[in-house]
Gaussian input, Z-matrix of N, CA and C with variables (Angstrom, degrees):
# hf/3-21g

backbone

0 1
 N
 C     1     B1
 C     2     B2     1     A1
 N     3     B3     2     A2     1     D1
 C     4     B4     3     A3     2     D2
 C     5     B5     4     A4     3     D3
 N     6     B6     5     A5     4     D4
 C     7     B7     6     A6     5     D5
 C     8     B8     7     A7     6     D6
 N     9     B9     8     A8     7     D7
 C    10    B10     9     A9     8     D8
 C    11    B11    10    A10     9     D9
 N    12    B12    11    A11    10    D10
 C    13    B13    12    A12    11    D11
 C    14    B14    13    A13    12    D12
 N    15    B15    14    A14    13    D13
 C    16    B16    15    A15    14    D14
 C    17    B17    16    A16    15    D15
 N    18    B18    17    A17    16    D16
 C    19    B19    18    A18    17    D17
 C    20    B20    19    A19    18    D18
 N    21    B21    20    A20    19    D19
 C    22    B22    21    A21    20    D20
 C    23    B23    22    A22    21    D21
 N    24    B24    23    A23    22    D22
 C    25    B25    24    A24    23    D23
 C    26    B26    25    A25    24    D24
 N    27    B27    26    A26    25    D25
 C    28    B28    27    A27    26    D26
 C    29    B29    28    A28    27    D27
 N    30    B30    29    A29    28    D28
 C    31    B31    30    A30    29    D29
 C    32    B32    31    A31    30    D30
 N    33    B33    32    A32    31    D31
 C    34    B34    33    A33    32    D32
 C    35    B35    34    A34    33    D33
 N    36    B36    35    A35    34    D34
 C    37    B37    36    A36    35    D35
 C    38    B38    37    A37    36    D36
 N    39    B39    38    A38    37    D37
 C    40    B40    39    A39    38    D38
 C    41    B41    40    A40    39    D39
 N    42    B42    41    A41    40    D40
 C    43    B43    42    A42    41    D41
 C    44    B44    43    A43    42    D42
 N    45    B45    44    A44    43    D43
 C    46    B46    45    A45    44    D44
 C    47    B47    46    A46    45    D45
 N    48    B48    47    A47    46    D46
 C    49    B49    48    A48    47    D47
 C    50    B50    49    A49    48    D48
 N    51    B51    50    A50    49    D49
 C    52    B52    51    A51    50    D50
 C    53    B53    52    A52    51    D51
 N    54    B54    53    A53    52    D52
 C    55    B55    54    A54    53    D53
 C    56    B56    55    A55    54    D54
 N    57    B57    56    A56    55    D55
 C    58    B58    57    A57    56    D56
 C    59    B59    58    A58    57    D57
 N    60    B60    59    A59    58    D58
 C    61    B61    60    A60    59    D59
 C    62    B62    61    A61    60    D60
 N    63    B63    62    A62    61    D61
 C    64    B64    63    A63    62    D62
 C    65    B65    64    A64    63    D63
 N    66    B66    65    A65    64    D64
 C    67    B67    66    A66    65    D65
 C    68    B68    67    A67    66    D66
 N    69    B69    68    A68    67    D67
 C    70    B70    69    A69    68    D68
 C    71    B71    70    A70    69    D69
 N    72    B72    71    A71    70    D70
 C    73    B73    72    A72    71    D71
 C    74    B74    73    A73    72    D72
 N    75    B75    74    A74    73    D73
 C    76    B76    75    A75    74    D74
 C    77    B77    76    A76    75    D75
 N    78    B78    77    A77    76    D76
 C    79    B79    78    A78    77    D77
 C    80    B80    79    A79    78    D78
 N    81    B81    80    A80    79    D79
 C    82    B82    81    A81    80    D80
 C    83    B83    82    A82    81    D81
 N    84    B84    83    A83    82    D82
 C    85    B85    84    A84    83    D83
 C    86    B86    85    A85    84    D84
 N    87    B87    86    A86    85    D85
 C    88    B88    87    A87    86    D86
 C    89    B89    88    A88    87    D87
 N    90    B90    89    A89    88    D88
 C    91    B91    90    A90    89    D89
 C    92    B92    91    A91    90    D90
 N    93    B93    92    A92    91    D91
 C    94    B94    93    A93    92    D92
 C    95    B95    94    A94    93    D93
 N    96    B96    95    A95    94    D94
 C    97    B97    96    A96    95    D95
 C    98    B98    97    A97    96    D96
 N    99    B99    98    A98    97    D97
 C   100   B100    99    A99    98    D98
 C   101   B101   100   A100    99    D99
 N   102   B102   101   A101   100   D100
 C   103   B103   102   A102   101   D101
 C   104   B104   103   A103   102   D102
 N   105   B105   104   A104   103   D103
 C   106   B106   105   A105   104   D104
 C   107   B107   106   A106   105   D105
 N   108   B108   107   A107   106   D106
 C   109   B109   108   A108   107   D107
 C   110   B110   109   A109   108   D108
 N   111   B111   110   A110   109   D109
 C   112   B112   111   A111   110   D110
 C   113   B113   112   A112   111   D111
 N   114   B114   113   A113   112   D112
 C   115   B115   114   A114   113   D113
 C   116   B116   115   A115   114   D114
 N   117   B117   116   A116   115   D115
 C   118   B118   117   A117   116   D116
 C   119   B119   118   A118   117   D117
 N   120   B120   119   A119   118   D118
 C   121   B121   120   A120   119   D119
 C   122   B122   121   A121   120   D120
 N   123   B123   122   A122   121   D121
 C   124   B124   123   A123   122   D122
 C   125   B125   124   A124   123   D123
 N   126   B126   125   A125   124   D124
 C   127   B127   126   A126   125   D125
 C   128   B128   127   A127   126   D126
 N   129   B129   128   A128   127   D127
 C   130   B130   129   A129   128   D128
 C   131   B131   130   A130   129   D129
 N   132   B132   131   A131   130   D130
 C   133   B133   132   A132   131   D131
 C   134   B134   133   A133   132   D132
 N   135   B135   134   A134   133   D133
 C   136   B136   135   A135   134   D134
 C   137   B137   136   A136   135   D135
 N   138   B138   137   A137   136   D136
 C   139   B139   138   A138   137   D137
 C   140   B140   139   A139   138   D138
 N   141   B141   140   A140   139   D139
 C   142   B142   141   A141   140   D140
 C   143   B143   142   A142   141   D141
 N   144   B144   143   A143   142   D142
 C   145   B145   144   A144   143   D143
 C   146   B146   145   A145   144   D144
 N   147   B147   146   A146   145   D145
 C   148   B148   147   A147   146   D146
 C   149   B149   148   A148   147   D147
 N   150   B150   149   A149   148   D148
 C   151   B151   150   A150   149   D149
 C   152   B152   151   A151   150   D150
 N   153   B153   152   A152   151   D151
 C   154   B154   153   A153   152   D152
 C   155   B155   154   A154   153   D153
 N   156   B156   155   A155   154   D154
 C   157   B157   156   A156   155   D155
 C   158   B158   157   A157   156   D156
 N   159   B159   158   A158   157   D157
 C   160   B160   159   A159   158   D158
 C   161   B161   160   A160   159   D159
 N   162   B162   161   A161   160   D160
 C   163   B163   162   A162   161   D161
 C   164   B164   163   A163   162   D162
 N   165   B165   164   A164   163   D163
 C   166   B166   165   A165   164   D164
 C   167   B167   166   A166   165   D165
 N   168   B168   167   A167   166   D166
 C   169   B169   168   A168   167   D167
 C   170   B170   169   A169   168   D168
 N   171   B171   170   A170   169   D169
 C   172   B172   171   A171   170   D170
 C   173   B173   172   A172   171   D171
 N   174   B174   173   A173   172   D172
 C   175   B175   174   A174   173   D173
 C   176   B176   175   A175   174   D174
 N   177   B177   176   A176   175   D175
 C   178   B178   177   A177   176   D176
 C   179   B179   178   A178   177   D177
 N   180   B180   179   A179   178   D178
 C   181   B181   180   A180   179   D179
 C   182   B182   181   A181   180   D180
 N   183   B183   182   A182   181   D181
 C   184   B184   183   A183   182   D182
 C   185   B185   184   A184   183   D183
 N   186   B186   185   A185   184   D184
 C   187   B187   186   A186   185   D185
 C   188   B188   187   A187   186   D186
 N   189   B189   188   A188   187   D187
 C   190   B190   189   A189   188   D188
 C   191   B191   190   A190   189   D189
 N   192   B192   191   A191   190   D190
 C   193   B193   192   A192   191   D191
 C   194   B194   193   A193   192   D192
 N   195   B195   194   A194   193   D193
 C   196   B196   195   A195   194   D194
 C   197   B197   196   A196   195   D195
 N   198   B198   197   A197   196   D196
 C   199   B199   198   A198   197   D197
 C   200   B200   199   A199   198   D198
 N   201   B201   200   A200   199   D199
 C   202   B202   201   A201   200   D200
 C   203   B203   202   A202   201   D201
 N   204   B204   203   A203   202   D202
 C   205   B205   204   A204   203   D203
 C   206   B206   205   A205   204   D204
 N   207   B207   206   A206   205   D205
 C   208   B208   207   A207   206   D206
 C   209   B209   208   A208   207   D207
 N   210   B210   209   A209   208   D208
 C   211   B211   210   A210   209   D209
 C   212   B212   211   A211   210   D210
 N   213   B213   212   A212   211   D211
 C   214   B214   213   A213   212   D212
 C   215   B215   214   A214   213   D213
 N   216   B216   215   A215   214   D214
 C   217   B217   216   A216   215   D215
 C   218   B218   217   A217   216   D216
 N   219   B219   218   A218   217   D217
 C   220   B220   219   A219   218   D218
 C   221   B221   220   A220   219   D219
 N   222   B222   221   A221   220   D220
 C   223   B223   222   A222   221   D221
 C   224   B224   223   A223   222   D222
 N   225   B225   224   A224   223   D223
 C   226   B226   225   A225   224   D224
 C   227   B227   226   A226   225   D225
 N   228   B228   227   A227   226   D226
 C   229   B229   228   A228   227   D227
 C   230   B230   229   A229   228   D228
 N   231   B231   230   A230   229   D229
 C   232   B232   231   A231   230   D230
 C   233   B233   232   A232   231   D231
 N   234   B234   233   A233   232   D232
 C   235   B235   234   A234   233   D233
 C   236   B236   235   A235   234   D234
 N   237   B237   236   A236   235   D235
 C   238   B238   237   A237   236   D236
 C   239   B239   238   A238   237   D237
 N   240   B240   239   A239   238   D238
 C   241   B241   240   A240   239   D239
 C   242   B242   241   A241   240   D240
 N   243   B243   242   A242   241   D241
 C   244   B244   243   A243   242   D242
 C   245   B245   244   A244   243   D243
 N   246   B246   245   A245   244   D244
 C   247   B247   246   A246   245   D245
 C   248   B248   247   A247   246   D246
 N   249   B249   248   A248   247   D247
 C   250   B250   249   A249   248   D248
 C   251   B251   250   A250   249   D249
 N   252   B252   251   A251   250   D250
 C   253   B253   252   A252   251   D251
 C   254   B254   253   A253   252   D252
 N   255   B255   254   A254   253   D253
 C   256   B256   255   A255   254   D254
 C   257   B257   256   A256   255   D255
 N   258   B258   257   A257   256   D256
 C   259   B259   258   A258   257   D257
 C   260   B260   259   A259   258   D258

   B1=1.4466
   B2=1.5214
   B3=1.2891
   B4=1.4820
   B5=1.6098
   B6=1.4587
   B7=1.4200
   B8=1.0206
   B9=1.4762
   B10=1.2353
   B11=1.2026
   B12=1.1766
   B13=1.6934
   B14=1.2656
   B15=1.5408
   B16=1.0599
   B17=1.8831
   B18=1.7932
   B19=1.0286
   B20=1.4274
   B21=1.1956
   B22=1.9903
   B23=2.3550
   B24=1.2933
   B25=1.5433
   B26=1.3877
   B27=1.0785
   B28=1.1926
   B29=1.3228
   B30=1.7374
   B31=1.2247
   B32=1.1903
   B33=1.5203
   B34=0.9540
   B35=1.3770
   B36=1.3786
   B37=1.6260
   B38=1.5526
   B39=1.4155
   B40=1.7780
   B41=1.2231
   B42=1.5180
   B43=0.9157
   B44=1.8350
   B45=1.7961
   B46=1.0982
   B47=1.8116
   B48=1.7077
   B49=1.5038
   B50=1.4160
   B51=0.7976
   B52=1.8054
   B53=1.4968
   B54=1.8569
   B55=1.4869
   B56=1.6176
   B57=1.2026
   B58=1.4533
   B59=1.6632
   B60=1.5396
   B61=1.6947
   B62=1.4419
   B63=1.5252
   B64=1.9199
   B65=1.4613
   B66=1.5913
   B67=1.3112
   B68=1.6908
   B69=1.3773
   B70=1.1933
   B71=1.4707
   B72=1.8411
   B73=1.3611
   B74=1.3574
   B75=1.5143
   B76=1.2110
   B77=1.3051
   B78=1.7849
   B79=1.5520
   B80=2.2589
   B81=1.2207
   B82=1.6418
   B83=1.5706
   B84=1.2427
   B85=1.9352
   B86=1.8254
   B87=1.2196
   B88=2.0595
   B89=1.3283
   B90=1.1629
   B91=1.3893
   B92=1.9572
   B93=1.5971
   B94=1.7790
   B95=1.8583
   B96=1.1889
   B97=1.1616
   B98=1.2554
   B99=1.3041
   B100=2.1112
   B101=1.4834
   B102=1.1331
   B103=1.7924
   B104=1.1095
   B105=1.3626
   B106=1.0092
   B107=1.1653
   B108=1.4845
   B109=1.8389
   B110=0.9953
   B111=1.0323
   B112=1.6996
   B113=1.1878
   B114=1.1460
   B115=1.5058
   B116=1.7929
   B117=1.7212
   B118=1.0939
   B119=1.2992
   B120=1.1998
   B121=1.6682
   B122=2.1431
   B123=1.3043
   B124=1.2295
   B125=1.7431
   B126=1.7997
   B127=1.2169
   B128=1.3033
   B129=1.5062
   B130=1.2752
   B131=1.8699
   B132=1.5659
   B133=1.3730
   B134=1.8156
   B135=1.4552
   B136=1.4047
   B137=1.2486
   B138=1.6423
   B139=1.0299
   B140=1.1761
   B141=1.2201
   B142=1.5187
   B143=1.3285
   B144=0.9981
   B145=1.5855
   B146=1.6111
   B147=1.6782
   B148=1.4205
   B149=1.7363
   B150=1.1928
   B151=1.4971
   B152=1.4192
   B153=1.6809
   B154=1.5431
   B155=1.0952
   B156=2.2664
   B157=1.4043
   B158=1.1249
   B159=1.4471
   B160=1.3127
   B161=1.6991
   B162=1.9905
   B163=1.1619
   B164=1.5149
   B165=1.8456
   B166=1.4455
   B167=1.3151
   B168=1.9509
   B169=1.5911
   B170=1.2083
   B171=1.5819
   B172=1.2210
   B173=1.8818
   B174=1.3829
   B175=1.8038
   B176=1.2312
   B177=2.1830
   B178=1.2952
   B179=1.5912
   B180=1.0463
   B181=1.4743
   B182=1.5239
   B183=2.0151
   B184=1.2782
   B185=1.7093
   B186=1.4501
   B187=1.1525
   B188=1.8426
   B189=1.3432
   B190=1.3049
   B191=1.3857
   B192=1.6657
   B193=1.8688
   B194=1.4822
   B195=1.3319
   B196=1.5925
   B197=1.0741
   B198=1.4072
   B199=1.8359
   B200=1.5366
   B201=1.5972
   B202=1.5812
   B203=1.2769
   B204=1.2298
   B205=1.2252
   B206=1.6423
   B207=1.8692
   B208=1.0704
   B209=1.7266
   B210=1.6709
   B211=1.3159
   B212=1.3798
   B213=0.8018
   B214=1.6206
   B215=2.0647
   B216=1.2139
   B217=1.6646
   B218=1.3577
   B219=1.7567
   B220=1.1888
   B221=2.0135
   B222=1.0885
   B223=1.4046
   B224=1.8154
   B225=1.2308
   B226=1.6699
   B227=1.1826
   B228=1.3212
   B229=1.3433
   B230=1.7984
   B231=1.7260
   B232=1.0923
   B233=1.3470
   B234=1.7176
   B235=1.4245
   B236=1.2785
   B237=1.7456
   B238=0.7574
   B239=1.3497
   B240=1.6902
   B241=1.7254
   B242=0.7613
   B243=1.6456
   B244=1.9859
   B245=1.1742
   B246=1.2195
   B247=1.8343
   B248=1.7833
   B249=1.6241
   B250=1.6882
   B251=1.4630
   B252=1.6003
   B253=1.8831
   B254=1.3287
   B255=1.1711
   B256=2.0018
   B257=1.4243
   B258=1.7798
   B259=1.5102
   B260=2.1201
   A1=111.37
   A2=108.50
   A3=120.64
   A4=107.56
   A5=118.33
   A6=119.24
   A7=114.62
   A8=139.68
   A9=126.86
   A10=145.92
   A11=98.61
   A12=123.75
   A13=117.03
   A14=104.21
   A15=131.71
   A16=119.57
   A17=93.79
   A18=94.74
   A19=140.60
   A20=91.47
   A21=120.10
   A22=90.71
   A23=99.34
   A24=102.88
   A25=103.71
   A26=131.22
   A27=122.81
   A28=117.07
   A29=122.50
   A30=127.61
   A31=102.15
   A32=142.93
   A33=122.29
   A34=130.39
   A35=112.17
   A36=116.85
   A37=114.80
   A38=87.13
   A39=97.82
   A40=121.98
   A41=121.96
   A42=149.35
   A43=87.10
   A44=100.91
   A45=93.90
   A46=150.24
   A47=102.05
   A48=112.19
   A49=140.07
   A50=99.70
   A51=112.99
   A52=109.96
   A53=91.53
   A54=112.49
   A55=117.90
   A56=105.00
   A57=100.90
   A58=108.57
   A59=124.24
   A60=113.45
   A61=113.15
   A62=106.43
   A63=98.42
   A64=93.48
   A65=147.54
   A66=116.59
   A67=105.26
   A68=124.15
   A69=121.11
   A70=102.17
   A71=120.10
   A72=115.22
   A73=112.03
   A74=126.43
   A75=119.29
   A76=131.45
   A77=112.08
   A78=152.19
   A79=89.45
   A80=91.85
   A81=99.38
   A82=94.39
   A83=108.37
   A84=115.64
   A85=99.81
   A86=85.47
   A87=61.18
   A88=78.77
   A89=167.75
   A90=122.26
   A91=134.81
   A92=77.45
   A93=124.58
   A94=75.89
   A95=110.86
   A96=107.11
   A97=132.15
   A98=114.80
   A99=125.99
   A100=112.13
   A101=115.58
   A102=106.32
   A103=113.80
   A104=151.50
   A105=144.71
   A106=138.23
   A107=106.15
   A108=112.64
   A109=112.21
   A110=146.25
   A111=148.67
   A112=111.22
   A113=126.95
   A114=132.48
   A115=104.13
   A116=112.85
   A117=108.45
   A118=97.83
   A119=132.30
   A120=132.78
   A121=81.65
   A122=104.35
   A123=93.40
   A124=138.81
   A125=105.65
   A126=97.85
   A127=127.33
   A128=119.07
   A129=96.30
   A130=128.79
   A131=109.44
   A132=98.57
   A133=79.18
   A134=151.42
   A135=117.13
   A136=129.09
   A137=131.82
   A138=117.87
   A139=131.72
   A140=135.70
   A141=135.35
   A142=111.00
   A143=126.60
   A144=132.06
   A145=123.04
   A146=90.09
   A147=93.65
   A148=124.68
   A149=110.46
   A150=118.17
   A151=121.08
   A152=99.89
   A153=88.52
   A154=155.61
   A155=88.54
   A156=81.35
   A157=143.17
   A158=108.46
   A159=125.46
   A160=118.51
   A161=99.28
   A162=91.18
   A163=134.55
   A164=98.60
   A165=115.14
   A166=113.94
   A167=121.97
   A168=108.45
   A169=107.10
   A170=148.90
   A171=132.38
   A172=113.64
   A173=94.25
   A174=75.52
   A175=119.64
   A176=105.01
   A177=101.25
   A178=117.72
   A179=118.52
   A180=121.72
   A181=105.81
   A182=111.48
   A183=119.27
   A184=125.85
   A185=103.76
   A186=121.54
   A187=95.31
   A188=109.18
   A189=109.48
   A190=127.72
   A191=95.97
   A192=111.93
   A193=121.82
   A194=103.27
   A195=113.50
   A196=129.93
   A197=106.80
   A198=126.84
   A199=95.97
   A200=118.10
   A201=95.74
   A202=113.06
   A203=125.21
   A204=132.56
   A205=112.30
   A206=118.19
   A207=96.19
   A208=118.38
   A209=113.88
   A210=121.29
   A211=124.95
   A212=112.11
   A213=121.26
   A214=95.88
   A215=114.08
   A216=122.84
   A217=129.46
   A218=87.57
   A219=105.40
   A220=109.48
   A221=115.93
   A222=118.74
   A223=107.74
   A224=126.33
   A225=114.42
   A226=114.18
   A227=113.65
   A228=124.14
   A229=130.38
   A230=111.01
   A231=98.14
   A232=126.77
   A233=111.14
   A234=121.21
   A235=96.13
   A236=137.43
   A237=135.93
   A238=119.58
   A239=128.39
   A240=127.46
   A241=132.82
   A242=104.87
   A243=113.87
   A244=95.26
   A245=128.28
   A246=151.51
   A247=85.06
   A248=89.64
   A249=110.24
   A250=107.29
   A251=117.85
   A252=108.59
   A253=117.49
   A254=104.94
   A255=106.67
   A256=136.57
   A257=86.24
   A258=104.69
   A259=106.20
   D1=-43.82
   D2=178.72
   D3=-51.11
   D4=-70.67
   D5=175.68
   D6=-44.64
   D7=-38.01
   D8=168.78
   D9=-53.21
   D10=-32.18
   D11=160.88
   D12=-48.98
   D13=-57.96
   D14=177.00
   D15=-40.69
   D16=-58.64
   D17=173.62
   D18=-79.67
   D19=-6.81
   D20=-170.18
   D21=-81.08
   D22=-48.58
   D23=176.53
   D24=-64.50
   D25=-39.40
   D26=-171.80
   D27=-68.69
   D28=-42.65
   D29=-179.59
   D30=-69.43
   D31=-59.72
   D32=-174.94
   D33=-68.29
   D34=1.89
   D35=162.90
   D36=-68.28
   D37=-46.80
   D38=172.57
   D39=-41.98
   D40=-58.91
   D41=-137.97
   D42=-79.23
   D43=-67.58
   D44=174.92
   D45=-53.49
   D46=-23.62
   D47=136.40
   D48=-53.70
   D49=-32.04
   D50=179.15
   D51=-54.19
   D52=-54.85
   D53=-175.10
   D54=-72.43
   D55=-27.31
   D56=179.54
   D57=-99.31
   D58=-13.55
   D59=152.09
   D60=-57.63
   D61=-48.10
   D62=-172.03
   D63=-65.95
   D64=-46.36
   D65=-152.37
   D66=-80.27
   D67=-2.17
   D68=-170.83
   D69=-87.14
   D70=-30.19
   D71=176.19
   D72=-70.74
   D73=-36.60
   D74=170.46
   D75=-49.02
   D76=-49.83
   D77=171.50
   D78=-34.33
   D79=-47.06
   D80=-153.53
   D81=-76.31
   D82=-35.08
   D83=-168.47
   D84=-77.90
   D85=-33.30
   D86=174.25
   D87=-111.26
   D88=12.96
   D89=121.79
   D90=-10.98
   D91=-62.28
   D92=-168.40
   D93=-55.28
   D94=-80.18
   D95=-152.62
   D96=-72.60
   D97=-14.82
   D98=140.16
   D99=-47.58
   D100=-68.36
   D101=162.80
   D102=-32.36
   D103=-68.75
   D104=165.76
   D105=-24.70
   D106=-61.96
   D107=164.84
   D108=-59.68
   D109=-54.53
   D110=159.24
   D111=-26.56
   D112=-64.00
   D113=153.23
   D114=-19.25
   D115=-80.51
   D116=-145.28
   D117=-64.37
   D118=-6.89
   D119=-131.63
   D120=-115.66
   D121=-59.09
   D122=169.56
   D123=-49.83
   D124=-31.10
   D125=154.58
   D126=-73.69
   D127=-51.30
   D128=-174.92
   D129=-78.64
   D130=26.27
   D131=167.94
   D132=-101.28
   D133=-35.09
   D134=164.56
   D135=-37.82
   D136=-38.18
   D137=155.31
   D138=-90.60
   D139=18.10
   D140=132.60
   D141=-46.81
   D142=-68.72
   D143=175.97
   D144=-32.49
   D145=-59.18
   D146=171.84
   D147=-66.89
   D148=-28.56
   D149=164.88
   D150=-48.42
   D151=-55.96
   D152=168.79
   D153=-89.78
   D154=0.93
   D155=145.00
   D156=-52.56
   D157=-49.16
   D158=-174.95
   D159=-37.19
   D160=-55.36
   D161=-169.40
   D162=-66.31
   D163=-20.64
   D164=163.90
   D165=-46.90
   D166=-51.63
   D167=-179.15
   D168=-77.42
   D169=2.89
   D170=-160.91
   D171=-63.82
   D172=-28.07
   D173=175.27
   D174=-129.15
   D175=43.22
   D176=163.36
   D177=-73.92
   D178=-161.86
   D179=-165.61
   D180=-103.89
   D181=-29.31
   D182=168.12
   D183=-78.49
   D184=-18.07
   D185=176.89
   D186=-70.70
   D187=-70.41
   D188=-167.93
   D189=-39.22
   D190=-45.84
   D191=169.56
   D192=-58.03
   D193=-34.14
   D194=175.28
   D195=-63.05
   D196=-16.50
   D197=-167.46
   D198=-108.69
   D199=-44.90
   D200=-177.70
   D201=-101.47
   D202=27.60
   D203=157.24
   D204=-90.81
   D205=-59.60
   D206=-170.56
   D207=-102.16
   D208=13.00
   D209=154.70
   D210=-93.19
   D211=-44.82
   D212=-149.51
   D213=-114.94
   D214=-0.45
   D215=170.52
   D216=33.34
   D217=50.50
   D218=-170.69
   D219=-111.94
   D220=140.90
   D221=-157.10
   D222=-134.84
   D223=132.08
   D224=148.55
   D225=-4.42
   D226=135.04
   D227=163.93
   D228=-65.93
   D229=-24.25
   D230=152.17
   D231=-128.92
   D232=69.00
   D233=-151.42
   D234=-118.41
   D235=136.29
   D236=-177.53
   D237=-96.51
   D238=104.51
   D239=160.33
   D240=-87.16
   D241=135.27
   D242=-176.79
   D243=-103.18
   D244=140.04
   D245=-166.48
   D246=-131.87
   D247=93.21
   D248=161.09
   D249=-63.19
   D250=115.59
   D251=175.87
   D252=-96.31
   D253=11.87
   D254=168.44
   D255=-65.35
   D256=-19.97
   D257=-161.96
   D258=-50.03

């Protein structure tokens, strides 16, 4: 009778370890995965920021030159370009 007790406490000690390692791996995975969103959430309010910078310079005059100069490779008409060939 005694061992039984014994063993009945024991399993349910077990039992109750078992259960509280798996909820701690779970506990840790959305841990894992709140870090994360925070993460993503922190970059993209950096690029929020940077966006509006942007949209504030969009119709300066240096903004504009900057874009069709270094996209669209467009230059003064009597402006002279050197095309470095090392690149």
């Amino acid at each position: 009778m005694k061992k039984r007790k014994i063993l009945i406490y024991f399993v349910v000690i077990m039992y109750f370890l078992v259960t509280i390692i798996n909820q701690q791996k779970v506990l840790n995975s959305y841990q894992k995965t709140q870090n994360d969103i925070s993460e993503q959430i922190q970059e993209a309010e950096e690029e929020k920021v940077e966006l509006l910078a942007n949209k504030e310079n969009a119709n300066s005059l240096q903004y504009i030159e900057s874009i069709a100069r270094e996209k669209l490779n467009m230059y003064y008409p009597n402006e002279k370009v050197y095309v470095d060939n090392n690149k």
